[in-house]
VOPAGU-2260 file (C-alpha; in pm, 1 decimal, decimal comma):
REM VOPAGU-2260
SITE   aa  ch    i         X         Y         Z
SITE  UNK   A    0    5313,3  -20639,6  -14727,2
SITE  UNK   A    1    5219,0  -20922,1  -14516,5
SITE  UNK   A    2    5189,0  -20929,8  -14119,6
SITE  UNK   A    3    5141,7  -21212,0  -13911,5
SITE  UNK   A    4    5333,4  -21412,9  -13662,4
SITE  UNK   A    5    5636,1  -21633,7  -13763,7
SITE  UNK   A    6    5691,6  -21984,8  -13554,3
SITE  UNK   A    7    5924,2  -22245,7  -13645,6
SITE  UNK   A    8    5919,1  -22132,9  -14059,1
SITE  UNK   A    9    5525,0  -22148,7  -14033,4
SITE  UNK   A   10    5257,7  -21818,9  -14030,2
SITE  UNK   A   11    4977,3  -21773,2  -13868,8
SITE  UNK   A   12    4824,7  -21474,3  -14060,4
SITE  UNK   A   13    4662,0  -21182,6  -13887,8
SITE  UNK   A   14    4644,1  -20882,2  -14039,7
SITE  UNK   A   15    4616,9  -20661,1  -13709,2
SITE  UNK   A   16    4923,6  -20755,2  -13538,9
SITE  UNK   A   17    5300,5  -20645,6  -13668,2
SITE  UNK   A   18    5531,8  -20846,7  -13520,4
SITE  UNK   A   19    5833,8  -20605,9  -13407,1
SITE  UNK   A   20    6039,1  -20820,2  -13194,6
SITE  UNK   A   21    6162,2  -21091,4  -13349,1
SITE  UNK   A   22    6243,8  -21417,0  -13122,1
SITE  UNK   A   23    6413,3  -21758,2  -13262,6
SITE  UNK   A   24    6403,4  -22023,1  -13015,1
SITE  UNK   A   25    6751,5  -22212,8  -13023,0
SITE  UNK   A   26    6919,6  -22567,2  -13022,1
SITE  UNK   A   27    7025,6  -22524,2  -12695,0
SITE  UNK   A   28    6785,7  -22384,0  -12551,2
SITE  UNK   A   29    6550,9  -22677,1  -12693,6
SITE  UNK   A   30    6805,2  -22982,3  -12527,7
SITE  UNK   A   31    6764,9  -22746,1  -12189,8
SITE  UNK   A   32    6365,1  -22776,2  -12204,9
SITE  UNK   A   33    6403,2  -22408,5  -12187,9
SITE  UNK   A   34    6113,5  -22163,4  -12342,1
SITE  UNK   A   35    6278,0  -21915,1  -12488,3
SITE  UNK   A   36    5988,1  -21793,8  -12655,2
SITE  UNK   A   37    5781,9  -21783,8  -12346,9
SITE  UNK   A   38    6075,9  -21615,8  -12144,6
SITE  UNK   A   39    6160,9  -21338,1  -12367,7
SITE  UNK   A   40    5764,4  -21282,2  -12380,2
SITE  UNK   A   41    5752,8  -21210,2  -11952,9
SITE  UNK   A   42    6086,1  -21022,8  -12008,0
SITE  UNK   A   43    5921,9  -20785,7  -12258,7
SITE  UNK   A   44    5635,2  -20749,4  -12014,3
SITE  UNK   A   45    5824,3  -20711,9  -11693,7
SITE  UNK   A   46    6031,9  -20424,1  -11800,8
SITE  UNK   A   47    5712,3  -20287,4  -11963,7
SITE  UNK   A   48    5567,0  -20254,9  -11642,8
SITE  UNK   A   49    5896,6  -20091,8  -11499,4
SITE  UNK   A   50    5823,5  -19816,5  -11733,9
């Protein structure tokens, strides 16, 4: 099994980190100059913190 961290079809291996949340950035949200990446990433975080 492989691991690493899937962007835009490409991998950036590391074999220490298991991605478990998987996040596609979207059309839309590309033509709004939104980060969806980046947004879902301080979501995760916030209600980490909540906990």
């Amino acid at each position: 099994m492989m691991s690493g961290l899937y962007f835009f079809k490409s991998l950036i291996f590391n074999p220490m980190i298991v991605p478990d949340i998987e996040i596609k950035p979207t059309i839309e949200g590309f033509r709004n100059g939104e980060d969806e990446l980046l947004n879902k990433s301080i979501d995760i975080i916030e209600d980490s913190k909540k906990l």
